[in-house]
Steps between C-alpha positions, in 0.01 A plus 500: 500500500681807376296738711615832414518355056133462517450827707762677235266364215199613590641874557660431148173455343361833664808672351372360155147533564596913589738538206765573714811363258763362829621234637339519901718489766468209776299488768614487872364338790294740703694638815186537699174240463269883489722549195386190366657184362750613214550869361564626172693824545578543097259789418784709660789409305238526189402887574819670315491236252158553403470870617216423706390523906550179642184491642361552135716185411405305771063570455610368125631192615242411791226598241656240269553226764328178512375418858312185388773262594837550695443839567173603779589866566762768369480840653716844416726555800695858544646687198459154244581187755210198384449254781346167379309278716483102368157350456453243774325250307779485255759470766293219671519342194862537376566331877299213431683413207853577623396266832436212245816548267782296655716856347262756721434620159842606447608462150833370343623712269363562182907511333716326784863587474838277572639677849880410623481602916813449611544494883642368822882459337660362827891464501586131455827599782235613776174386688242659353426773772250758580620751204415222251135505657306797368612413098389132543182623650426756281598331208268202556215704526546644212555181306183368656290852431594512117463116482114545626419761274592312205896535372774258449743534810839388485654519848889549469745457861763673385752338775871629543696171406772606311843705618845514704339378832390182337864375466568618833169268634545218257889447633344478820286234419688302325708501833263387723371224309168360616439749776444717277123442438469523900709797501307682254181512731645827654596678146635809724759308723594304173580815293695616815671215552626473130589873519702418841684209297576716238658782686690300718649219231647667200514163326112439552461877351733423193281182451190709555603721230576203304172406491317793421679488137422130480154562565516734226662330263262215515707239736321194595617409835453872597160555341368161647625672878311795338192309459501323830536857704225633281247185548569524875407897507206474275397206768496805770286719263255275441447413885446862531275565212286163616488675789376848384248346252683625201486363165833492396682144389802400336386533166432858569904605576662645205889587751776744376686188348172391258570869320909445487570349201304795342732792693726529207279532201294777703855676497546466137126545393484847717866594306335383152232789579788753581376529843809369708764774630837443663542674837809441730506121312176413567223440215208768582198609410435934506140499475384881392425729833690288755811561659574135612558287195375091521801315513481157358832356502798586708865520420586174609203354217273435826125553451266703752168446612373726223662279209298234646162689548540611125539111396211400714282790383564412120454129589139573646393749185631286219488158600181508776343720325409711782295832467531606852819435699455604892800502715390479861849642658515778793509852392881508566553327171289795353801685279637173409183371322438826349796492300486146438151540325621784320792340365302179365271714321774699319650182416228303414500263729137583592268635284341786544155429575591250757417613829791510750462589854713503833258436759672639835418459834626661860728349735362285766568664872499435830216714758796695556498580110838331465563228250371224653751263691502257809547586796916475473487726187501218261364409173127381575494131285132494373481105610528564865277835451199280304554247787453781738150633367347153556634488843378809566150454318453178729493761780216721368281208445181455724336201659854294429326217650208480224825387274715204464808571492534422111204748432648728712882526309285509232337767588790715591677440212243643298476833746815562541564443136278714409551759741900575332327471183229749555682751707780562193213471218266814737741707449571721164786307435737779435492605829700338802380218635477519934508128609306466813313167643275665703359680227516248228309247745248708614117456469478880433593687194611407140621177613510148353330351816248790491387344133515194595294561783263667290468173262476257782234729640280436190505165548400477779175607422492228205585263799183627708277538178573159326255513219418561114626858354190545277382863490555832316701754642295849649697805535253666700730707689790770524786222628353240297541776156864561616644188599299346133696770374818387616505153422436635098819687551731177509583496176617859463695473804693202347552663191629852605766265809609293203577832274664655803690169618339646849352237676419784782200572284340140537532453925363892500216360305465145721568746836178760401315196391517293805446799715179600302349132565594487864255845493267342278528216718417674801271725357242252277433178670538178337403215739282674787171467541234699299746531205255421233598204263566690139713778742697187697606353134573804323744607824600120467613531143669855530713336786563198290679734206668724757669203668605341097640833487722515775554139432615524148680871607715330742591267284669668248682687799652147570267439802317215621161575718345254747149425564525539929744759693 
């Protein structure tokens, strides 16, 4: 149900109907219900144009409006403003249908495109820790929003696999034989321990540096060490992305070292277009109105991280195919990916009606609005902090004793879960992101328990009701016209959050939905005595789409809801 289209349409067919020869602006939700549902505010941009009073423009257009079908009421507001009011038979109508569409009534798209969302990108030589956490939730979202609404999604984990430290780690391995698997468990003290080796034993290091060119050059021995370090770190992803719900599996990793064999011929194809520059040895890049140039090859021959971005970037446009290509890295990376899009375009990599986009994010901080660490000023690894949120979920549950103990690790799992998840995906997602349990587990507020309180809520009045769902639905009052309203906006909502790769916009929308049903719940009876029958149903019904709604909103966010909190 594209809510505001249809509204759009019918204000398009007064503009033809009046002779007015333009393209109408949108609508906008009303900001007060008094103002209406939705408001057309175009007459004003239309008075210079047209050389008319807006007022004048706006009488045209109401006289020209049809009020037989979506439309019940438009009325001149101020110097031009038209406020709209819905007609509540059509909106009890479109409900019905959405409630029995397993879609809601959301359509896929009419012309689906191929989308590469690359995101997460831990370092194969580190745990995956809490910086790695607001990509990889972000980033699945996405996938999973664009993948509902109809396009081809090709999830990339662009992991760090490739470099100097990978001799360095490999060497180590090698050294320690079988332990190493056990070893590997703690990626941190690993790295540190190979680092310590290397320092101290300047025959390890020379052997370490060894490697790294025999890794290069395609040794076997090395490259099969190679392998082994990388299975064993992928293992520690996986546990963590099993963990966080995430969609992401091996088949979905394209690393540095799939894009390495291609490093050279991006040097020669960007020279072949007369773009490459020496500077102080190194192969560069000037793009036109920046300083900084993009270096892609150092004097030594070495490749940078931007060499590699420009190989994966032409990989995804020519041989995927893709028309969009999202990066979901924080906004630190900004200037980088800037300059990297620009230079694929110049050079063809890309072409030029392929969409590219750096989708940044904030850093995660502590309540203190630090970067978030432990308590010793460490890095925070995002296994023992998703461990943590079900411990601490356990704790907020009621009536433990109403639980095995199976249902109730179930339980928190799914809470505390979903309480990370929701807390990052609340917020606009370029701001910083203040990490606090309290707040991310409370029953109040935009919170992930808060919606699935709301859900569970719902059905519990299925539970005590326990019969057909035959009936039409009634809008016979104010809260019933609003929150019918809302539930037609779901569509919109997960169009304009997939345009905006904001996924703010769709818990704002679940937040102000589940709040207007707790009012409508409190407000219009369902079960209680004296409810007559056709009222009881059509309140049944409306509660039945607003709970598929959370339902199927929470799942694109990555979250699971439960039938009894």
């Amino acid at each position: 149900m594209k809510l505001k289209l249809q509204i759009n349409n019918v204000i398009k067919e007064a503009f033809i109907k009046a002779g007015i020869e333009h393209e109408p602006m949108s609508v906008t939700e009303a900001t007060k219900p008094e103002f209406g549902d939705f408001q057309f505010n175009g007459a004003m941009a239309l008075s210079k144009k047209l050389g008319k009073n807006p007022r004048e423009i706006a009488t045209q257009i109401i006289e020209n409006l049809d009020l037989t079908g979506i439309l019940a009421k438009a009325e001149i507001a101020g110097p031009g403003f038209i406020n709209l009011w819905l007609n509540p038979f059509w909106l009890a109508s479109q409900c019905e249908l959405a409630r029995k569409d397993s879609r809601l009534g959301v359509e896929e798209r009419e012309t689906p495109i191929k989308v590469v969302v690359d995101y997460s990108g831990p370092n194969m030589a580190k745990q995956m820790h809490v910086g790695h956490l607001r990509s990889t939730i972000i980033g699945d979202t996405l996938a999973n929003l664009l993948i509902y609404l109809g396009d081809e999604v090709i999830r990339q984990n662009h992991i760090g696999d490739w470099g100097t430290q990978f001799g360095m780690l490999i060497a180590y391995l090698e050294e320690i034989h079988e332990e190493g698997a056990v070893n590997l468990k703690d990626l941190e003290q690993f790295y540190k321990d190979a680092k310590g080796r290397f320092d101290e034993d300047e025959g390890f290091a020379n052997k370490a540096r060894e490697y790294v060119v025999k890794i290069q050059s395609g040794d076997s021995h090395c490259l099969e060490l190679w392998q082994k370090f990388i299975d064993i770190s992928l293992g520690h992803c996986e546990e963590v992305y099993e963990k966080l719900g995430v969609d992401l599996t091996r088949e979905d990793v394209r690393a540095e070292s799939f894009y390495n064999d291609d490093l050279h011929t991006v040097i020669s194809d960007l020279d072949a277009k007369g773009l490459l520059t020496q500077s102080d040895g190194a192969q560069c890049v000037f793009l036109e109105g920046e300083e900084v140039p993009v270096i892609v090859q150092k004097g030594d021959g070495g490749y940078l991280y931007a060499t590699t971005d420009l190989a994966a970037l032409r990989y995804r446009a020519k041989t995927l195919g893709a028309q969009r290509i999202s990066y979901v890295v924080d906004a630190r990376q900004g200037e980088h990916f800037k300059h990297v899009f620009r230079v694929a375009k110049e050079a063809g990599f890309v072409p030029e009606d392929v969409k590219l986009e750096h989708i940044a994010f904030g850093t995660m901080m502590g309540k203190d609005g630090k970067p978030f660490k432990t308590r010793e000023g460490g890095t925070v690894k995002l296994i023992e902090l998703l461990d943590e949120a079900v411990v601490k979920a356990k704790d907020t549950i009621n009536d433990k004793e109403h639980y095995s103990e199976e249902e109730l690790e179930r339980l928190a799992k799914i809470i505390g879960i979903g309480a990370v998840k929701y807390a990052d995906l609340a917020i606009n997602r370029e701001s910083n992101y203040i990490f606090n349990w309290d707040k991310m587990l409370s029953f109040e507020g935009n919170t992930s328990l808060y919606m699935q309180y709301a859900y569970a809520r719902i059905q519990s009045i299925f539970r005590k009701y326990d019969g057909p769902m035959e009936g039409d639905i009634i809008i016979g009052d104010a809260l019933e016209h609003r929150l019918s309203t809302m539930l037609l906006r779901f569509e919109d909502v997960l169009n304009r959050a997939a345009v905006d790769a904001s996924p703010n916009q769709i818990t704002t929308y679940l937040y102000d939905l589940a709040t207007l049903f707790m009012r409508f719940y409190e407000q219009n009876p369902i079960l209680k005595e004296g409810v007559e029958e056709a009222t009881k149903m059509s309140r049944l019904l409306l509660a039945d789409l607003t709970a598929k709604t959370i339902k199927q909103g929470l799942e694109i966010l990555g979250i699971e809801t439960v039938d009894k909190l």
